[in-house]
TORKOL-4160 file (C-alpha; in steps of 0.2 Angstrom, whole numbers, padded with zeros to 4 digits, m for minus):
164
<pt num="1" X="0272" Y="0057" Z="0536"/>
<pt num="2" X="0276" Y="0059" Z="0517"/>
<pt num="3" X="0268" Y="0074" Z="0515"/>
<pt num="4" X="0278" Y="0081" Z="0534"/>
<pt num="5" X="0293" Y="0075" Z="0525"/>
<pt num="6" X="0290" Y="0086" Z="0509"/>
<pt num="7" X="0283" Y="0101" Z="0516"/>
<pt num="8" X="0304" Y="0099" Z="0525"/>
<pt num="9" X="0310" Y="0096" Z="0510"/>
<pt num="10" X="0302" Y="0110" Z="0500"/>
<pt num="11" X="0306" Y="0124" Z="0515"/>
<pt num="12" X="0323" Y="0119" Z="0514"/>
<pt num="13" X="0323" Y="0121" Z="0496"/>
<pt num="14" X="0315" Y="0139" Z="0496"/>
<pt num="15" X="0326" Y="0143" Z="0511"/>
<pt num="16" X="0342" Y="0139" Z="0502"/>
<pt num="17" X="0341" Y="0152" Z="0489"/>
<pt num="18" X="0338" Y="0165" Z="0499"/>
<pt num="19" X="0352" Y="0161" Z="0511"/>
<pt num="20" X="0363" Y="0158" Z="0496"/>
<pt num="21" X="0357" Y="0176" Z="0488"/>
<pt num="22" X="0362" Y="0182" Z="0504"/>
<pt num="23" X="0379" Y="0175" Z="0504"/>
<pt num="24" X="0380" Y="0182" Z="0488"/>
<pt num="25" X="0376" Y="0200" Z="0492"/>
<pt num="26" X="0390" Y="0198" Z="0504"/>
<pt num="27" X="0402" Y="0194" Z="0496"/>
<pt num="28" X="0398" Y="0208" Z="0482"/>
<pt num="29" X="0397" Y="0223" Z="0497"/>
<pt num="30" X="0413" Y="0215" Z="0503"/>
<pt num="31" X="0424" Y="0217" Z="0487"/>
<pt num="32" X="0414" Y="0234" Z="0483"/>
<pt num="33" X="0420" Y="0240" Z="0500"/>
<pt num="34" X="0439" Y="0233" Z="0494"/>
<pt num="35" X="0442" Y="0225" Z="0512"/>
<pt num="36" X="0454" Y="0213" Z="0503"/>
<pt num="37" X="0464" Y="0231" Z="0498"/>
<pt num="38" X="0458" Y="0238" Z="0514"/>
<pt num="39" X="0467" Y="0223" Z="0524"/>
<pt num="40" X="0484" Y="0223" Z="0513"/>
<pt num="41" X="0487" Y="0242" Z="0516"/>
<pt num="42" X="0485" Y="0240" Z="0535"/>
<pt num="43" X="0497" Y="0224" Z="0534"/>
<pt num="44" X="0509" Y="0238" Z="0524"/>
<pt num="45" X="0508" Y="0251" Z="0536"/>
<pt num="46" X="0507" Y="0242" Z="0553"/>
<pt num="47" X="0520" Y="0227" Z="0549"/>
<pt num="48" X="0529" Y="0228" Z="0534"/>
<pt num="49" X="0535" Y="0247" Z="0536"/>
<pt num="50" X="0542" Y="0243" Z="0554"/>
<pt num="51" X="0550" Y="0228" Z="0549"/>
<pt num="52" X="0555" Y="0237" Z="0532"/>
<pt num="53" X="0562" Y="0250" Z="0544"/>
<pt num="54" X="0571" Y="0236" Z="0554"/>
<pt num="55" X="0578" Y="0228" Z="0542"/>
<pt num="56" X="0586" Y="0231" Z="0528"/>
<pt num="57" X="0577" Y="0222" Z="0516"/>
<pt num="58" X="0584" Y="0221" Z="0498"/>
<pt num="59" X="0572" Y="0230" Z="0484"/>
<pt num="60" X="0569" Y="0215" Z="0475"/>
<pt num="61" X="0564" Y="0203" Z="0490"/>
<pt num="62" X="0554" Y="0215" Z="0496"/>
<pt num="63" X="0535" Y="0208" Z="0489"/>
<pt num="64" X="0542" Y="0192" Z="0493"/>
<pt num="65" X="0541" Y="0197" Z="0509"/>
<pt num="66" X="0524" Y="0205" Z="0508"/>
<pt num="67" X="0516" Y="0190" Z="0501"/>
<pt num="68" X="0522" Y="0177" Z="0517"/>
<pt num="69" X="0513" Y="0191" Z="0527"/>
<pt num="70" X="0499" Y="0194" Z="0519"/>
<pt num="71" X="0500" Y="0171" Z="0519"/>
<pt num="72" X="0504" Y="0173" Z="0539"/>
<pt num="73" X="0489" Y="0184" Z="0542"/>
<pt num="74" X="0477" Y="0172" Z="0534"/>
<pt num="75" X="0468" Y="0187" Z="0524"/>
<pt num="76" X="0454" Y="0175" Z="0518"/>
<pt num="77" X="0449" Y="0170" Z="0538"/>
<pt num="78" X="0448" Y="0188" Z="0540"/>
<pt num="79" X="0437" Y="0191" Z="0526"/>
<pt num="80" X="0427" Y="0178" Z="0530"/>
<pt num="81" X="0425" Y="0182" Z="0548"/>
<pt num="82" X="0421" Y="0201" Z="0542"/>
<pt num="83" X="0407" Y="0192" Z="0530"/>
<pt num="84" X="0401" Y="0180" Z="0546"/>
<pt num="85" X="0398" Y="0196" Z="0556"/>
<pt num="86" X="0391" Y="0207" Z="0542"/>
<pt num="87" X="0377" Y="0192" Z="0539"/>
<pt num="88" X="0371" Y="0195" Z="0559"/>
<pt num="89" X="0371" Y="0211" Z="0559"/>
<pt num="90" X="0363" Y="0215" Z="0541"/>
<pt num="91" X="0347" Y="0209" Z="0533"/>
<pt num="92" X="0345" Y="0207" Z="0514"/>
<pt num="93" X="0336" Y="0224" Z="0512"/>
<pt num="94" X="0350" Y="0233" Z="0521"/>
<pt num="95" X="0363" Y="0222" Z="0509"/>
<pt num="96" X="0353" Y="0228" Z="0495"/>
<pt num="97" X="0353" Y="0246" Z="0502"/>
<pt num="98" X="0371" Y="0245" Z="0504"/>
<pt num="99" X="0376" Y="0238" Z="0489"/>
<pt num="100" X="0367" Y="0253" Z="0481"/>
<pt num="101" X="0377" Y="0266" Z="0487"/>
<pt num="102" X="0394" Y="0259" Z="0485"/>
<pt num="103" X="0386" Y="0259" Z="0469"/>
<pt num="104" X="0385" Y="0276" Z="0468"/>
<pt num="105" X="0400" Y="0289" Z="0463"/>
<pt num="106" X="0399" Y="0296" Z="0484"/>
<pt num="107" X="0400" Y="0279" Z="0488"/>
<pt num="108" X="0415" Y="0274" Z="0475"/>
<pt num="109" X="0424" Y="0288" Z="0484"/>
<pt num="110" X="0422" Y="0285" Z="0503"/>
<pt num="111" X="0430" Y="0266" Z="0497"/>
<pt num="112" X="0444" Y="0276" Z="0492"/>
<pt num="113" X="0446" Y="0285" Z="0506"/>
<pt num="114" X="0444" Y="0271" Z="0520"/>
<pt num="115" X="0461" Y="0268" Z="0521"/>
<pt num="116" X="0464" Y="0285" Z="0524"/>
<pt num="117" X="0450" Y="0288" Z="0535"/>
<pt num="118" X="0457" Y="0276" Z="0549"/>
<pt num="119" X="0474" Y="0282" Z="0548"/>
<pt num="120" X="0467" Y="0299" Z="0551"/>
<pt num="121" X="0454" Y="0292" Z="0565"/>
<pt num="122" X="0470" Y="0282" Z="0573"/>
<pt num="123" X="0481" Y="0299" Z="0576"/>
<pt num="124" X="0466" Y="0308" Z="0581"/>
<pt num="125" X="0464" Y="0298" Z="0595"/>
<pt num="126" X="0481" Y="0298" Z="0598"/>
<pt num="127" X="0484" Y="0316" Z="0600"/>
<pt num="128" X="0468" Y="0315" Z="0607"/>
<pt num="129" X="0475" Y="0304" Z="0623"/>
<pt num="130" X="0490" Y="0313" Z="0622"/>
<pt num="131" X="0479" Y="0329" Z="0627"/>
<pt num="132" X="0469" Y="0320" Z="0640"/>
<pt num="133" X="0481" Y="0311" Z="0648"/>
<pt num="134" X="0483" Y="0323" Z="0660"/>
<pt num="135" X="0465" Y="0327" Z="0666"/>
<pt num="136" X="0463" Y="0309" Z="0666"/>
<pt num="137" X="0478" Y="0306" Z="0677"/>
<pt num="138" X="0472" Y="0321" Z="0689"/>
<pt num="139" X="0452" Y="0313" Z="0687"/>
<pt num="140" X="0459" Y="0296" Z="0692"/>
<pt num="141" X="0470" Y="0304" Z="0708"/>
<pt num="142" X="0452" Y="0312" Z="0714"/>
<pt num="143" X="0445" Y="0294" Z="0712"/>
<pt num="144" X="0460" Y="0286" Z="0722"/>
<pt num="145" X="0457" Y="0297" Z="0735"/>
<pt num="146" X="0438" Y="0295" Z="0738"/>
<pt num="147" X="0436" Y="0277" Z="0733"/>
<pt num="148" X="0448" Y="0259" Z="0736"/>
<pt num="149" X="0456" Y="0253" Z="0723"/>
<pt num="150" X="0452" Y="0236" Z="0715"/>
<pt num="151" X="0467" Y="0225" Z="0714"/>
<pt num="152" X="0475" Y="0220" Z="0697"/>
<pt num="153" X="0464" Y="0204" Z="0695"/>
<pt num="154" X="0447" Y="0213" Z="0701"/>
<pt num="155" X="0449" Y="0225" Z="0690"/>
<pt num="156" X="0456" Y="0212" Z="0675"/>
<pt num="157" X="0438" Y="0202" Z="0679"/>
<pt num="158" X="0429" Y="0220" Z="0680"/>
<pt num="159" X="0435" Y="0224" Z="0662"/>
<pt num="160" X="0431" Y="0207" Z="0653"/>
<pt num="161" X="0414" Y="0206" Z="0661"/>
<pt num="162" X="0410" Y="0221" Z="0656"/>
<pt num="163" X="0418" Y="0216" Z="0637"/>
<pt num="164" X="0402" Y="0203" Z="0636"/>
């Protein structure tokens, strides 16, 4: 029994590194990738501009402002959450890998562009739509045509089924 109990004992032990090296790396690939940053700009962009737009807001109350949403929005859940989900979906080599290239000068620069990047990905798909709207309306009329049409709850239960 003693020696069962040890041989528990010394797997957790070698085990707890490794998961702690891991955690590690993950926390490192998310500050190299600036999701903090990343996260505040969007927060800027998406809320604050609107409201700022709204409302006039005087200059010096502005970061005030900024600061109870960035505190609203709970950033450190979200970091956490995007840290949870990287740790499923990456194993310590592709961490390693990973943490390499952000290293790198090419790497460095796709950080900076990131923001960017889904700014320019969000109106792409937006004109996007705008331009297949209306093949997409005339698609769906043939569709009506030759098929019936679910009802609002079939289709509701068809689209979070097939969200799993």
């Amino acid at each position: 029994m003693k020696k069962f109990i040890s041989a528990c004992l010394l797997t957790t032990f070698l085990a707890f590194p490794a998961h702690a090296d891991k955690q590690d790396k993950l926390k490192e690939l998310v500050s190299l990738m600036d999701y903090d940053k990343l996260i505040n700009e969007t927060i800027d962009q998406q809320i604050f501009t609107p409201l700022n737009c709204l409302f006039m807001i005087p200059q010096n109350e502005k970061q005030d402002i900024k600061n109870q949403l960035t505190e609203a929005f709970n950033l450190k859940r979200l970091v956490d959450s995007i840290i949870k989900f990287l740790s499923q979906n990456l194993t310590e080599e592709e961490l390693d890998d990973l943490l390499a290239f952000y290293k790198t000068p090419g790497g460095k620069k796709l950080i900076t562009l990131q923001t960017a990047l889904s700014q320019f990905t969000t109106d792409e798909l937006t004109a996007w739509f705008k331009d297949i709207d209306p093949q997409m309306r005339s698609f769906a009329s043939q569709l009506e045509a030759k098929y019936r049409k679910r009802s609002g709850n079939e289709a509701q239960m068809c689209m979070t089924a097939a969200k799993k």
